[in-house]
Each structure stands twice: as C-alpha cells, then as structure tokens.
N, C-alpha and C positions, 0 to 999 in steps of 0.2 A: 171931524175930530181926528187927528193925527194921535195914531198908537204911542204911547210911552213905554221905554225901556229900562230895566235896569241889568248893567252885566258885571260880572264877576270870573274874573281868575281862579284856579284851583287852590291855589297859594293866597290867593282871599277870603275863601271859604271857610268857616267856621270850621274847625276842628281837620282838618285838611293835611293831616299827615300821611304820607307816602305808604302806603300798604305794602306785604309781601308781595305781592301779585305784581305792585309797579313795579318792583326793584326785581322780579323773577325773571319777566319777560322787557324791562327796558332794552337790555342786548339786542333783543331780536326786533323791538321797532326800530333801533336805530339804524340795523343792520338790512329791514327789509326793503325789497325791491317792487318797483312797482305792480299790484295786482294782475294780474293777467285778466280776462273776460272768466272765463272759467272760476277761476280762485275770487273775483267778485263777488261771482254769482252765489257761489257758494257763503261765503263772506254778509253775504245779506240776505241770506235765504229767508223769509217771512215766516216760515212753517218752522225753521228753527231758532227763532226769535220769538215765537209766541207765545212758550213756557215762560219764560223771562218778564216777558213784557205784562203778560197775565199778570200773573203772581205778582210785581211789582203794582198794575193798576188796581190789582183790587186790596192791597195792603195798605197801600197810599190812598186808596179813594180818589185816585185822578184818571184822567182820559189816557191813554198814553197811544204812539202810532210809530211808524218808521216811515219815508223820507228818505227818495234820493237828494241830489248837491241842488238841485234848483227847487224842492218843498214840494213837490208829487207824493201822494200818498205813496207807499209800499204795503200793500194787505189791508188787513180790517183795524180799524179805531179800536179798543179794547177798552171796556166802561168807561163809554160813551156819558156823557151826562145830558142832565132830562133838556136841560135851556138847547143844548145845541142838537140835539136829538129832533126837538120840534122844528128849530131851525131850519136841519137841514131833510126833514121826513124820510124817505126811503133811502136817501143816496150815503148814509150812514153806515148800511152794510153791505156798500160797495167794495171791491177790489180796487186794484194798481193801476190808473191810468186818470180815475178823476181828479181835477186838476181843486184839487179842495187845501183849506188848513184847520187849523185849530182857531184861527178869528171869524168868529159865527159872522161878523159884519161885513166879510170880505168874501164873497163865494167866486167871486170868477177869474181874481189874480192867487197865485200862490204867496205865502206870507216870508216877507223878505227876511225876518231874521234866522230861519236856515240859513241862507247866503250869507247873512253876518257876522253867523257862530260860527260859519265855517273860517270866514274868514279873517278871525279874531282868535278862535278856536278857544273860544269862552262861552259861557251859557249865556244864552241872552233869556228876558224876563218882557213879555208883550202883553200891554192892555190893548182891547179894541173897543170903538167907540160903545159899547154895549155895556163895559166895565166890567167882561170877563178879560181873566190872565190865563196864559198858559208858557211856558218854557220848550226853547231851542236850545237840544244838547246835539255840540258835533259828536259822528263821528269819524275816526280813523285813524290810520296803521301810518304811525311814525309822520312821514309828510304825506301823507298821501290822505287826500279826503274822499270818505267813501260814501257821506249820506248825513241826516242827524236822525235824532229819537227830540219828539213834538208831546210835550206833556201839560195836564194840566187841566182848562173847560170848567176853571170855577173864580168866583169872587174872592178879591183878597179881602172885601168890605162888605156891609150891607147894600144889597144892590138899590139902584137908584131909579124911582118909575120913569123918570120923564124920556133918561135913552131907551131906555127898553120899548116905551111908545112910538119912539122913532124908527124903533127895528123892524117893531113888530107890523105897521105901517106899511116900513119899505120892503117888507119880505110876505105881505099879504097874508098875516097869519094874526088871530085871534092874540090883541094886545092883554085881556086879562086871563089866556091861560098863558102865557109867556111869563108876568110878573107870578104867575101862580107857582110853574115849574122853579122859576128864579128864587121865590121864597122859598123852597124848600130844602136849595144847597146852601149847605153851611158855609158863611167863608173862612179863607184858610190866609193867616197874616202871612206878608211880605220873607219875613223869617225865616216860618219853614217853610215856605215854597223854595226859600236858596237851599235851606237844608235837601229839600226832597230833590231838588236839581242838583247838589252833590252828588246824592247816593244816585240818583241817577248816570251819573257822570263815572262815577267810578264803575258801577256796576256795567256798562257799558263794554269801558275801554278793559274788565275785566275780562267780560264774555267773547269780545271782539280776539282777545289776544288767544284768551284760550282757543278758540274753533282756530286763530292760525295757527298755534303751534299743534294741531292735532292736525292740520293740514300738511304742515311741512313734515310731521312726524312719519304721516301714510308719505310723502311722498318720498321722503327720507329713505324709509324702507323698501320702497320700491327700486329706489338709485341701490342703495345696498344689496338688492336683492339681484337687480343686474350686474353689481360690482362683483358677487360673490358668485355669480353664475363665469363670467371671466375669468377672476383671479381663478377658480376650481378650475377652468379650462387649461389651464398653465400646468400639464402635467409632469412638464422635464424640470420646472423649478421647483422648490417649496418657498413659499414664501407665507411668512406668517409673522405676527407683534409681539412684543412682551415690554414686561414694564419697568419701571427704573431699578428694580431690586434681582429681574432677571426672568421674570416667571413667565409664563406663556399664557397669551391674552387671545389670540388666533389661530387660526391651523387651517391653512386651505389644503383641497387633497393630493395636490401635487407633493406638500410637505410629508403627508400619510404616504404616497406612492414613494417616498423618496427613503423615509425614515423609518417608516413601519408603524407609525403611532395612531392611534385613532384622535382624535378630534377630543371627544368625551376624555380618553386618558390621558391628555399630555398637557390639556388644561388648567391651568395653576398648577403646573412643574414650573422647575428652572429649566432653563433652557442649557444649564449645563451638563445635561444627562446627553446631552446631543455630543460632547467630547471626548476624546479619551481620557483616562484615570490621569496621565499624566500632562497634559494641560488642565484638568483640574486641579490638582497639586499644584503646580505652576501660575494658578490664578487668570488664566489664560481669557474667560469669559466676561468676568468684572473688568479686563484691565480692555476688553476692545466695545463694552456700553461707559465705559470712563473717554474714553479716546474718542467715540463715537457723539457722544455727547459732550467736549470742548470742541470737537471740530466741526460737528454737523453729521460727518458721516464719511463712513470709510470702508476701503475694499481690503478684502483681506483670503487668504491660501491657509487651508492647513486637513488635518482630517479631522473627518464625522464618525461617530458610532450608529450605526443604526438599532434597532429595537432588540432584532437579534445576537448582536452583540459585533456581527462585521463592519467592516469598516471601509471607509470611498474618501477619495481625494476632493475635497470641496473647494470652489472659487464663488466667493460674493459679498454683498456689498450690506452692510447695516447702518441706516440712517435713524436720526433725530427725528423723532414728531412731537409735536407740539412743546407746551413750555411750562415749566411749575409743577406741581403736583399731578397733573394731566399728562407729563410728559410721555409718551412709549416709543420703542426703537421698532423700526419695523426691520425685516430680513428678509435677503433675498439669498439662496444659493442654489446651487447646481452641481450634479458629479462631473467632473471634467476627470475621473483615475484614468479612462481610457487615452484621454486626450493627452493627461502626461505623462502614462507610458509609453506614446507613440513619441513625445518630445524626447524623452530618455531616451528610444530605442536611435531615435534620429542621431542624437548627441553621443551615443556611444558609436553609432558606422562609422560618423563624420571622424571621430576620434580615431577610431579601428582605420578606417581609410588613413588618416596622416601618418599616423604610423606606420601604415603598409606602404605608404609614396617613401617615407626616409629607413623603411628598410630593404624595398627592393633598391633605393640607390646604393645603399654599402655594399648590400650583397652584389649588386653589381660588380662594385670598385673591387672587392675584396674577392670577387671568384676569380676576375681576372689577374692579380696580383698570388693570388692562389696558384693559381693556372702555372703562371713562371714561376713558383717554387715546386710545385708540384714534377712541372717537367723535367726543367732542371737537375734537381733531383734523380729521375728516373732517366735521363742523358749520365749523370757520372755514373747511377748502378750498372749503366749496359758498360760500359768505358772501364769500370773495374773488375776484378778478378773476387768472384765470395772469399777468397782467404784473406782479404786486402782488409789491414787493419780498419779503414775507414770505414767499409763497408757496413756493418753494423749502427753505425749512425747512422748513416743514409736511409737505411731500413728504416729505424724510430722514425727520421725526417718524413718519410712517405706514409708513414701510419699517422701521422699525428695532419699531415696535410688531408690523408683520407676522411679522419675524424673531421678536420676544419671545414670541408666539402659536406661533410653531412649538416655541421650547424650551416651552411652557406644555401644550402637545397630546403631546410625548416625554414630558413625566412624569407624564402623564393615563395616556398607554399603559405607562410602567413600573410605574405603581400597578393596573393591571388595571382601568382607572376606563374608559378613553378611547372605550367604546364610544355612537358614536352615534344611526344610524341601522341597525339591525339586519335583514338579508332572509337570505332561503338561494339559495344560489348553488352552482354547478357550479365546484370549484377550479380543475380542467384548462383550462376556457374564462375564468373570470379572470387564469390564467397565458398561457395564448395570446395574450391582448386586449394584455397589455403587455410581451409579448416583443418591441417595437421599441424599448422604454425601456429594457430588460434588454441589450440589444448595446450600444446607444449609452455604457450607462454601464459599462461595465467594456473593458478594453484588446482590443485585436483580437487581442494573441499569446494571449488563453483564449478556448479554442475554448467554446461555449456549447449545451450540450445537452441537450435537452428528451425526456423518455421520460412522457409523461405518458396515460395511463388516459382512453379519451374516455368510455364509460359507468360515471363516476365518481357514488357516492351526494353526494349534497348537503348543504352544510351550512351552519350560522345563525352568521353575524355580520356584520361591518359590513365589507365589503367592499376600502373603502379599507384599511384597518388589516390587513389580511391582504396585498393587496398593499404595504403599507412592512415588515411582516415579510419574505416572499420579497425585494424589492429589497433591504432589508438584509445578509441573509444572502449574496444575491449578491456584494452588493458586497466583503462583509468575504473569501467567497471566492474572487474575481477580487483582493483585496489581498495575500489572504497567497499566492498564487504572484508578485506581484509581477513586474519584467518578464520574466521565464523563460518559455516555450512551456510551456502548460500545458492544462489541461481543467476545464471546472465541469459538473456536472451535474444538473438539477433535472427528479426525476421527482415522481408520483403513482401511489397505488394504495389500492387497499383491504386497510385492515389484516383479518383474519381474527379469531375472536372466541378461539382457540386462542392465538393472536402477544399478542391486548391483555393477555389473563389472564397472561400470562407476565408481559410488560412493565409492565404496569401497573395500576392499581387504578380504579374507576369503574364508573358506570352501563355496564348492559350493552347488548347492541346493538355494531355494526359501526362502525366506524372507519374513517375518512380520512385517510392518509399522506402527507406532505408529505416528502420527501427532499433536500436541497441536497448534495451531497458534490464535495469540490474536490481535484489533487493534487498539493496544498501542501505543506509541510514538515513541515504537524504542527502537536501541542501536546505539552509536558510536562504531567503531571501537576498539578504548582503550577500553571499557568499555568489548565489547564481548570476548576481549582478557583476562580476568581475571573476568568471571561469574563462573569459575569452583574452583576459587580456594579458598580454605577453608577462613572461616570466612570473605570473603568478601559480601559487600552489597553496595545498592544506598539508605539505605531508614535508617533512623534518631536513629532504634529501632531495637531489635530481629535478631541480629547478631547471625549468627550460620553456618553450615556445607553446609544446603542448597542445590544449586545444586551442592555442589562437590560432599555429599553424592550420588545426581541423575546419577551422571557419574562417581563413587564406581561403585554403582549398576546395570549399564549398563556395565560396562566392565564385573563385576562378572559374567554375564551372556553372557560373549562370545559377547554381541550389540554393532552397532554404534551408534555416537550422530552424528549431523548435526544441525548448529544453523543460518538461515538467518534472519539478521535483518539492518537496514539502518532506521537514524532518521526520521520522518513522514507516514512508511512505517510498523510497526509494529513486530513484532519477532514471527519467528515459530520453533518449535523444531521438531525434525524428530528421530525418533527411532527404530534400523530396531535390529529385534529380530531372530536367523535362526529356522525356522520353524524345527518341529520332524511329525512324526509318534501319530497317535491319538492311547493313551492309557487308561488303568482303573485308575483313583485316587485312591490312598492312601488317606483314610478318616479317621482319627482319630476317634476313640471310643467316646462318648459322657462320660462327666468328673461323677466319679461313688463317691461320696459324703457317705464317712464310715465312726463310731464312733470309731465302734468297736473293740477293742484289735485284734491284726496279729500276726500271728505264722508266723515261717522259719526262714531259714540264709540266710542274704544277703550280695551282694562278692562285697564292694566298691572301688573301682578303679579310684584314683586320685595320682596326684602329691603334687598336694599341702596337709601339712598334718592339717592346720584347715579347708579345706574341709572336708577331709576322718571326722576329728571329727565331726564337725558340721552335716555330715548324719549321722554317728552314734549315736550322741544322740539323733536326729530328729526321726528315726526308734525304737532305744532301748526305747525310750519312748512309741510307737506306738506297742511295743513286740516283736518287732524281733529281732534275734542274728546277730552279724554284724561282719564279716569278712574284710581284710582291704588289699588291696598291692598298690603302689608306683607307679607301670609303667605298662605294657600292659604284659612284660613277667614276672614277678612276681604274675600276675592274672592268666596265663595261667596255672603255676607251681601249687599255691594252688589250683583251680578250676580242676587239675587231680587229687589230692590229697581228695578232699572232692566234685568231681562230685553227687554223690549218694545224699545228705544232702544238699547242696548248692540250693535255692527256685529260686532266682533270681539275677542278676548281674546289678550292677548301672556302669558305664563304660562310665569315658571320654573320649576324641577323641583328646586332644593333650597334649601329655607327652612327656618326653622324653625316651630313650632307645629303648620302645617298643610305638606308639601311638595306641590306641582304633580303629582306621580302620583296623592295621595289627594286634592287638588283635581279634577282632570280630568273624575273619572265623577261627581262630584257638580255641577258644573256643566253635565252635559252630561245630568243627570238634571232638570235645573231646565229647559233648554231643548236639545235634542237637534242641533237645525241649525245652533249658534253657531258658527263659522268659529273655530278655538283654533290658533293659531302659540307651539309648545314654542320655551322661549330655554335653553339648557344650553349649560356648559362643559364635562360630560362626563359626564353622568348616562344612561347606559341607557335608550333610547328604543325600545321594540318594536314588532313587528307589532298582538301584543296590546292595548298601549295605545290606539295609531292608529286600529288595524280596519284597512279598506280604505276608508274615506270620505277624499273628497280634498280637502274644504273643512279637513284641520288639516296640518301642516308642522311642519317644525323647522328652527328657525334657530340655529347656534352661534356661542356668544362666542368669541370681541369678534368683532361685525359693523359695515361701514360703516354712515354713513346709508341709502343708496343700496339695500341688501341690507337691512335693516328693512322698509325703503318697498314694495321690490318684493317678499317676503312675504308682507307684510300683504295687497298687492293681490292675487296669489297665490291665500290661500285665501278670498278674500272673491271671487273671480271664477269663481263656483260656481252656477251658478241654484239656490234654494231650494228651488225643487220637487225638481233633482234629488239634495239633501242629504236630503229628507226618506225620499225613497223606498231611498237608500243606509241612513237607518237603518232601514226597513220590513225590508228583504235581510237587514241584519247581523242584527234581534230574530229 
C-alpha cells in the first residue's frame, strides 16, 4: 500500500493571513545568512522546543516530534498515541539517533515527506498503509532548511480492521489489542488536520524567528560591546551620534575627555551646546547636519566650547547614517589648537623672515648710498670755515643723515642682520651698567626692579643690540602702565635644560633668561598677534620698527621670544639666550684724536665705486696714497703685487665675487702683520674673524671723515714686532 498525500501552501490554507510576527521578522529571513554549526545547534535545541511542542501536542491531541532534513528523530515524541505506542513498545521514549517516523508501518526507512516538505516547503499530509495520518511541517530560516516538526498518529476515518490485521501480523503483536487501542482514538477530518498543520506552520516559523532574533540580539550586543570597548579607546577624538534634529544619541569617552560632558548629561542635548554663542546665532550647527545630509558627509574647522566654558580649535568630519526616519549623523573630531598655532607661528616667521630678506636689502642699498651723503657732507664741513654761511646746512645735512643711520641700524636689527661687533658678556652686569638710563627713561610713577642672577653663564653677541633690546622692552613696558602707579620688572636667570626642551627647540646646553614683565593692562589676543610686525602700534604717535626690530635682534642671536599677556593681567616678555663659555673681550682701543698729516698706501676695498672715492679723498686729504679694487679677489691680486708698500687695508665684508670674510684669511695668508680695518653695515664680525690681534678693527657705515681717519691710525699704531708675535700666540 503506497502512502497518500495531500499538500498545501500557506496562501492555501484556510484563513492564512500574514501575522505580525511574518511582517516583523521577514527583514531578517531575507536578510539571513547561512547558520553556522553553533547557531544550528542552537536553533534546534530539543529542550527548547519542548515547551512549544508540548503545549501544542496536548491542546491539539496529536503526536508531535522534530526532525533533522533527512526524518531522524530529534528528542522525545510528545503524546504519543496509544495505536503507535504499541507499535513501536519501548523505542517510543527513545532520544535522537533512532532512525523512526510517524508511519507506525514503516519502522526501518525514515518517512519521505520531510524531504518533500522541505523541498516544496509546504506541509505535506501522509496516510500509511495502517490508515493512520500524520503531517510534515518544514522548517527554516529564509532559504536555508534546518529540519521539520512531524505531527499527527491519528485517523482521519473510522479505522479499518482488515489493515490493522496486516500490521499487527507483520509486526508480531496481538491484532485484537491493536484494533482495540485503534478504537479508542477518535478521528480527526481532513480539514482540521490542514487547520492544525497551519497553526503548526506558523507557530513554528514563529518560534524559529524569535530564538534568531534573540540570537542575533546576544550576539549584536556583544559586537557592540566590543565596538564600544574601541571606540571608548579613542581618547584623543570624541566621536559620538545625534539625530536629524541635532540631539545627542552617543557619547564615547573620548567625547567626555575632550568636552567635559558625561555620557548621562549630554544625552538628548543638542549638540549645539558644543559651539560658541555665536555660531549658534549664526545657525552654524543646522546649516552643517543640512550640508551633511545632501552630501553624505563633510569635513569641517572651526571652534568648540567645552563644558567649562573654554574653548579648542576643532578639525572633523560629520557623516550620514542611515536613511528615513532612522537617519543619525555620526561625528568625529579632534583638538588640533595646538597644531594651529604652530601653523600660525610658522606662517608668521615665514612672513617675519620675507620681510627681514627685503629689508636687510634696502638697508643695505640705502646705508651705502647714506654712507656717500653722509661723508660727503662731512668732506665740505672740514673744507669750510663755522662762519661759512653754508655751514649751517651742512650741520642739519649730517644730523638728519645721523637720524637716517639710526632708522638704517632698526632694520639691520629687524632683519636679524645688525650684528656687529660680537664678544660674550655677563647679561646681569650689562643690565647693571645701564640701569641709570633705565630710570631716567621711563616715568617715576613705575617703580623699576631689578632681580637679576649675579653668577649668570655668559653669552655671545654684540652687546650694544642686547641692551636696545632690554631698553626697548622697558620702555614699551613703562608705556603701557602709562601715568597709573605701576611696577616693571627686569630679572635674569638660568633657564634649566628641562624648561628649554619644554619651551623650545635648539642646540642643547643651558640657557640665559631675560625676563621684562610690567603691570599693565594687558594684551588681547589680536593685538599679541601682530606686536612683532613692523610699523605696528597701539599708541596715537612714534610709529616705527619697535619690537619687530626686538625680535630681528633676538633671532640674530640664535634667542627665543615668549610673550604672555591676557587683559587685566599684564605682559611679560621672556628671552632665552644659549649661554657660551666665559671668554676675554675684545676692547676696542680708546679713539686717538690726530691732526697731523699720515704717510702710507692704503688698499681700499669696496663695491661700490663713490665709496672707494669718498675714502679716497677722505685719506688723500689726510696724506695717504690710496690704492683701490672692486671685490675681495681683486684686493687679494693687488695686495701680492704691492705687499711690501701697502701700510693698511680698509675692507668691506659684502661684495660680490669675492666678500671681505673670504678675502680676510687670504690676505692675511699673503702677509700676516697688515693692519686690516673691517667697513660693514651690518655684516657679522666675530671674535673668530678678528682673533685677538689688535692691529684690525671695525668701523661701521656711514662713518665721518674724522672716524675713518682715526681708525685707520688706530690699527696702524701697533709696533710690528708686536703684530708679529700676536700671530706666533694665535698659529
């Protein structure tokens, strides 16, 4: 007797409308992936299908079982019925591996329409030849088949003696308690057996969905819970969500470390409290979740408020997620204030440098062109008589060239050029030496006080240009307390080598601290940002170089500047100098004041040629013969030619072909004892260059005649013996 079926679709099924449950979890069947071994297991766990299956067999009054894909039992039969009970005697409250079904007639194959439900994925309806029914309901997740549910072990008729005599026959068991148990189950029509195999059917694909989504849920959480263990690890960014109206949906604690907010209190804010007042006003928040949301997502600069109320330079990027009503932006940013005020500080030297390249060139062009009015000038004052109507003008001429010289010497020291005469010196004791200049020039209501370090290490530059630094700073902070009862104070000290690496970058070694601090009103922020740059001022009058010259000057010498100031709080300058080795000064000769007529040839050595004249007749007046070249190697060439004859050498230090520093040691390799007077406008003259021999000097443009003259006698008033034996000492 071949088993008959009947099968049916869900969409055939009597009363077969789509539940909540279908339409909750369809997303997630269509979307799932195939079971893993594990999430099977799980998935068909026996022990949590047996409430279900229970509850279901004894409401219904059928058998019901689970079934992997090829009809193996899974677990126990659940009210069993009495016909297949005797059928099959003990092996009924067997476990998972008996190879059994629900056709009492068929004990040693498994019964095919599992494999047909599955693969039809409709319930199938089987008589066996005994004229018991029972139903195959698949199931499984999306396409994936994971097993069926076997229900049923009853008649859909009055049962019939003659198969049951055949059964009971072929299975060696008493044929009239067989028809006996058989009488006793009721049967159940065709009808609701589809019925009971719907609700089975749904109840299934119910249960099946729920355990996955409580699967994916744990396992959801757990991905979340690693995602959330990361993103918290990200403590230099904040990054966190909010939703289409602005509000804050996240907060990792980077976001907390960044902004000050807790998690608990920033939740359901807007996320506009993260801005200043006036990008709120501005609409600034709405208008980049608008932007962010047509484009996808966008990078954006500007500042943050933190909880405290301070405020940090932010770089980052706010994307799009998802779409619809579900939309949220998520955020990433970071402080970068440091990072662009090192950009700023960068873009302000680069600046500060261009301008120090095109103003040590004028000053250049313009001390030399100085230089010849200057001398000039002081050529007709010796030429005329004081009663000489002219002479009067020529005086203004020379005062007003002197003045020209001093703007010509400010932008020497703004361009970091104006170094002349280079020694190492004790800071403390060149502040000392002109603290009588320091009172005199600022008001009597600031009191002026000196904290200054007497075993201070020493340091190399020119001396003068250190103190117009200090008197500068003084003065600008004796100006900003203006007439109010105030205080300045100018110490020293040694920076430690812990403070510089902090502060700042450079050769290592100990440092020299220069300190000015005043208690003035202040600066603003804008304002401190453009104290350095040339011809800037706050005050009504006596515009000029100022502290840009001070921070020339400071760079010229290898120094940092440090300027802290905040309105009601006062301004202090900071100035760190790298300390050298304690050496002997270089002391210039005291100025030797001669009438009288000079013999010799002197080897003049410039570029420009109303220089070379202008010394030439400044000397040929004075008696001396005057030799003349162009660049450093045209000095060297005649200077082998007339070594012998030649008294002294005038030699500037920037020309072109050859300059005066790479002339220097070659004419002093030609003859070691020549008396060499350096003419510079603001070229770097060392100890190095010099040595310690005192027959060479340096004289700076623009010089009188007067100052030429006495120079030149200067280092020519040297006995040669004792030049010779200074170079024995120096080799």
């Amino acid at each position: 007797m071949i088993p008959q079926r009947s099968q049916w679709t869900e969409a055939e099924q009597p009363d077969s409308k789509r539940s909540p449950i279908d339409d909750r979890y369809s997303s997630i069947e269509a979307a799932a992936a195939a079971p893993s071994v594990q999430v099977l297991a799980e998935l068909l766990d026996t022990e949590g299908w047996s409430d279900v299956l229970g509850t279901y067999a004894r409401t219904m009054g059928l058998a019901v079982a689970m079934t992997d894909c090829e009809g193996s039992l899974l677990g126990l039969c659940h009210n069993a019925q009495p016909a297949w009970l005797l059928a099959h005697g003990a092996q009924s409250e067997s476990v998972s591996g008996i190879r059994c079904s629900f056709c009492v007639d068929s004990l040693a194959t498994p019964c095919q329409a599992v494999r047909t439900a599955l693969l039809t994925n409709r319930v199938e309806l089987v008589h066996d030849r005994s004229g018991l029914v029972h139903l195959a309901v698949p199931v499984s997740l999306g396409q994936h088949k994971l097993g069926a549910l076997i229900a049923g072990q009853v008649f859909d008729r009055y049962p019939e003696p003659l198969p049951l005599q055949q059964l009971a026959r072929r299975l060696g068991i008493s044929a009239a308690q067989l028809w006996h148990e058989a009488r006793l189950q009721a049967p159940i029509r065709n009808a609701t057996l589809r019925v009971y195999g719907e609700l089975l059917f749904s109840l299934s694909k119910a249960y099946l969905r729920q355990r996955y989504s409580a699967i994916l849920d744990r396992n959801l959480e757990r991905v979340n819970l690693r995602l959330r263990h990361a993103v918290d690890g990200i403590k230099e960014h904040a990054l966190f969500t909010v939703d289409g109206f602005g509000a804050v949906t996240s907060w990792n604690l980077g976001a907390e470390c960044l902004f000050g907010h807790k998690e608990s209190d920033i939740i359901g804010q807007n996320f506009s409290c993260l801005f200043p007042e006036e990008d709120i006003q501005k609409g600034i928040p709405g208008k980049l979740l608008q932007k962010a949301g047509d484009e996808g997502g966008i990078t954006d600069k500007g500042w943050q408020v933190r909880k405290d109320g301070t405020r940090f330079f932010s770089e980052g990027t706010l994307a799009a997620l998802g779409e619809g009503a579900f939309r949220e932006f998520g955020r990433l940013t970071h402080d970068v204030t440091g990072q662009r005020s090192a950009e700023e500080a960068l873009r302000q030297t680069q600046r500060l440098e261009s301008i120090g390249i095109l103003a040590s060139g004028i000053a250049h062009d313009f001390n030399n062109l100085l230089h010849g009015i200057k001398g000039g000038v002081g050529l007709a004052m010796t030429a005329l008589p004081l009663d000489h109507p002219a002479y009067p003008s020529l005086v203004i001429a020379d005062k007003a060239s002197e003045k020209a010289a001093e703007l010509t010497h400010q932008l020497l020291a703004y361009a970091g050029q104006g170094k002349f005469i280079v020694t190492r010196f004790n800071l403390s004791v060149s502040i000392r030496e002109m603290l009588s200049l320091l009172r005199i020039s600022i008001s009597k209501s600031v009191d002026l006080q000196l904290e200054l370090e007497p075993e201070l290490p020493w340091i190399e530059g020119d001396a003068s240009q250190i103190q117009q630094v200090i008197m500068n700073l003084v003065i600008n902070g004796a100006e900003a307390i203006g007439k109010e009862v105030g205080w300045l104070r100018v110490s020293t000290r040694t920076a430690s080598v812990g403070e510089r690496a902090v502060e700042h970058t450079g050769a290592e070694g100990a440092e020299v601290c220069l300190e000015v601090r005043d208690s003035g009103p202040g600066m603003t922020d804008e304002i401190k940002t453009r104290i350095f740059d040339p011809f800037f001022t706050t005050k009504f009058s006596g515009r000029g170089l100022g502290l840009a010259a001070v921070s020339g000057i400071v760079r010229g010498h290898g120094g940092r500047m440090r300027v802290e100031s905040s309105p009601g709080s006062g301004t202090t300058f900071q100035i760190y100098f790298p300390a050298v080795e304690k050496s002997t000064l270089v002391q210039e000769k005291p100025s030797t004041q001669t009438s009288s007529p000079c013999s010799g040839v002197i080897l003049v050595v410039d570029d420009e040629r109303i220089l070379r004249t202008l010394a030439r007749t400044i000397l040929e007046r004075k008696g001396y013969q005057v030799l003349e070249a162009e660049n450093g190697r045209e000095a060297v060439e005649i200077f082998r030619q007339n070594a012998s004859s030649i008294t002294a050498i005038l030699l500037d230090m920037t020309m072109p072909t050859m300059g005066g520093d790479k002339a220097f040691p070659l004419l002093r390799a030609i003859r070691s004892d020549v008396p060499i007077l350096i003419s510079t406008g603001y070229s770097q003259v060392t100890t190095e260059l010099l040595g310690t021999h005192e027959a060479f000097g340096v004289i700076q443009k623009p010089y009188k005649p007067t100052q030429l003259c006495e120079a030149i006698a200067r280092v020519q008033d040297v006995p040669t013996e004792v030049r010779r034996d200074d170079d024995r000492q120096n080799a």
